[in-house]
Residue, then its C-alpha position, 0 to 999 in steps of 0.5 A: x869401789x866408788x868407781x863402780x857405784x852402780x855395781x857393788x855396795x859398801x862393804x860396811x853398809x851391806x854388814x848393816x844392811x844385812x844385820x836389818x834384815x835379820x834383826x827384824x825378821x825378814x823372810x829371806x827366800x830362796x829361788x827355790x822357795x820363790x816357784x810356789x809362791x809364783x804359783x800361788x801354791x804357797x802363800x807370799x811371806x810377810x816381809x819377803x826378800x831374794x838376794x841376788x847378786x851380779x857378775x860373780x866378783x872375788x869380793x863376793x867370796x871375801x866380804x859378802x858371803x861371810x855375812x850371808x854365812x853368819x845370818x844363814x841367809x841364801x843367796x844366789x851368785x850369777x856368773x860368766x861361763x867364759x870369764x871364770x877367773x878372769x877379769x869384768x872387761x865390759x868395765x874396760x869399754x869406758x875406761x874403768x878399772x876391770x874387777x877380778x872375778x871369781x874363779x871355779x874353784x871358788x864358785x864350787x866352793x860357794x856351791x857346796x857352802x850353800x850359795x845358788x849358782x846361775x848363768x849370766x851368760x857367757x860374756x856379759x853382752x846385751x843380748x836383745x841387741x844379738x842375733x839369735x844364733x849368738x844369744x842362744x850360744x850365750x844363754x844355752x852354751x853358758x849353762x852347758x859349760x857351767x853345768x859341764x865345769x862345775x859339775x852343778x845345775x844351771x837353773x836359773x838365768x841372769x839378763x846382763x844389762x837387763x837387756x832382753x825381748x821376748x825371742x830371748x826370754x823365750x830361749x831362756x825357757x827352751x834352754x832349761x832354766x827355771x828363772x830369769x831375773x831382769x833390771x826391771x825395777x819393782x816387786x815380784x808378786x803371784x802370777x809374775x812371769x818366772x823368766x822376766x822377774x823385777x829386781x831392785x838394785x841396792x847399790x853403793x850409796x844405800x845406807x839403811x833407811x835407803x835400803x829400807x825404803x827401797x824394799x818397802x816403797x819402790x814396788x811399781x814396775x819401771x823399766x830402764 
């Protein structure tokens, strides 16, 4: 959607982007496979990339998880444990259009298919900005909900918004989850903090060469 560019990717470009990856043998990563290399316990891979993916939108199920199928590729899928089914209404707040998300019968579905599921929470709010008892219900009662629901275990935690301080990332760890991705923009290298991990966001408007040098160039830390 060209409404919500920061968001989603073009359906056609994440075909190619994916198609890169694989062509040129890429070390796609599972979270899994991340915790020893964090440790050094294993050694970090040559061209190494983590998938993940936001807010658990249909289109996820209908036009990237089939190209994720094709190449075999792991991925990881973070959802809102009060939203399954329902509609992204944080997009309401400056008149954008609400995206259906994914419902539990689809998020069981990706489980079983091989798609890591985590926690983003319970409404896709900026939790360094709550108080503490709030940002726990949302971080623990999240992972307890989706955990009861769904029948699978939340290991690892998404920051909506990348807003987070240390009283969060510290309940995260408490709550039981094993990794926690940020919206710090950089690359993830040994010895990274597992709960405040950097990511780099390929958005809408990145062809290729966009991607490319994103993943290869954009390594220093920088936050939002």
């Amino acid at each position: 959607m060209k409404t919500h560019r920061s968001t989603y990717c073009n359906a056609n470009r994440f075909k190619w982007q994916m198609w890169f990856l694989h062509f040129f043998r890429y070390t796609i990563l599972s979270l899994n496979d991340l915790l020893p290399v964090l440790t050094g316990q294993k050694p970090t891979p040559l061209r190494g990339v983590i998938l993940t993916f936001d807010d658990g939108y249909c289109n996820f199920y209908s036009h990237a998880y089939p190209i994720l199928q094709k190449y075999r590729f792991p991925a990881t899928v973070y959802v809102l444990s009060s939203l399954m089914g329902k509609r992204a209404i944080w997009f309401e707040r400056d008149g954008r259009d609400a995206p259906p998300l994914l419902d539990k019968k689809q998020i069981q579905s990706l489980s079983l298919k091989g798609i890591n599921i985590g926690s983003h929470g319970k409404t896709h709010v900026r939790l360094g900005e709550l108080p503490p008892e709030k940002a726990w219900e949302e971080i623990a009662g999240s992972k307890k909900r989706l955990e009861k629901e769904l029948g699978i275990p939340m290991r690892d935690f998404c920051y909506p918004y990348g807003s987070m301080n240390q009283q969060v990332r510290d309940m995260v760890e408490k709550a039981g989850y094993r990794t926690a991705v940020s919206c710090i923009r950089g690359a993830v290298r040994p010895g990274c903090d597992p709960y405040i991990l950097p990511r780099k966001a390929i958005s809408y408007g990145d062809n290729i060469i966009g991607m490319w040098w994103k993943l290869h160039f954009k390594n220093k830390p920088k936050y939002k």
